[in-house]
C-alpha positions in Angstrom: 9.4 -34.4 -42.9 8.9 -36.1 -46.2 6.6 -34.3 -49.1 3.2 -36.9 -48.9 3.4 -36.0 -45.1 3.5 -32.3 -45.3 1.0 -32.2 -48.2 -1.5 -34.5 -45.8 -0.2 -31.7 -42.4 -1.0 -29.3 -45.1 -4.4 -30.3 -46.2 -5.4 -31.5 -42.2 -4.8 -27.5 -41.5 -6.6 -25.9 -44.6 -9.7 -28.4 -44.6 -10.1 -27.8 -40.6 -9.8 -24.0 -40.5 -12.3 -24.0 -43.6 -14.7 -26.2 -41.9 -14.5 -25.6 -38.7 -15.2 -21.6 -39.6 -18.0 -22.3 -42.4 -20.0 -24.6 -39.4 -19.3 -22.2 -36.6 -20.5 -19.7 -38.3 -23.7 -21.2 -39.4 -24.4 -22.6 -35.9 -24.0 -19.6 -34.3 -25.8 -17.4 -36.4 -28.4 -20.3 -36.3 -28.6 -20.6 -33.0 -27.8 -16.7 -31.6 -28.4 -14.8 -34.6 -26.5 -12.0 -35.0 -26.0 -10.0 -31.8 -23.5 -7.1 -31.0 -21.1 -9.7 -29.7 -21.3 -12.3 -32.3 -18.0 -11.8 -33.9 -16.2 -12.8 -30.7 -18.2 -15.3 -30.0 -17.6 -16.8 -33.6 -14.0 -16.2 -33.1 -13.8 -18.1 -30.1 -15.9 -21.0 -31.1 -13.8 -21.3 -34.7 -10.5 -21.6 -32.5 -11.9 -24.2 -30.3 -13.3 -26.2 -33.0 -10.0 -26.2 -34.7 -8.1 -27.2 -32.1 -10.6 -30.2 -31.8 -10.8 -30.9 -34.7 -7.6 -31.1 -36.4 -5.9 -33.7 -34.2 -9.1 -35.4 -34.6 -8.3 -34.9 -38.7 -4.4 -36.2 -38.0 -5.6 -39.1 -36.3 -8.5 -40.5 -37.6 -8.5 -39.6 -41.1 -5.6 -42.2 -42.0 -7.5 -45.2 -40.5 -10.9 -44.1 -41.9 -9.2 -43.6 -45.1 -7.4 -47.5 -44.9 -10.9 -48.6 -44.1 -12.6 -46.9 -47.2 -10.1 -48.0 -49.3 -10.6 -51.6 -48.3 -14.1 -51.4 -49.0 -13.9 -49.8 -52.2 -11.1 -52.4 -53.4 
């Protein structure tokens, strides 16, 4: 694996786990408040939401980028 591709496999993982957590947790503590078994729950929604979302990050952030930069150009 070449260095641009693990720095972009790099940043896919970091970005995801910090987003993913930040906007579970804010749902959730939205939505439920903070109950007894929030902390599970949070867990459990942050590891779903990362799985989701970092093929989604993989995938679509390459073409989404190529489209920006054409429009920026």
């Amino acid at each position: 694996m070449n260095t641009v591709l693990k720095r972009k496999v790099a940043f896919a993982l970091s970005m995801g786990a910090v987003t993913t957590g930040i906007i579970s947790f804010a749902l959730l503590a939205l939505n439920l408040g903070f109950p007894r078994e929030f902390l599970s729950t949070w867990l459990r929604s942050w590891g779903i939401g990362y799985v989701i979302v970092i093929p989604a990050i993989l995938l679509i952030g390459p073409v989404l980028q190529a489209r920006i930069d054409r429009l920026i150009r």
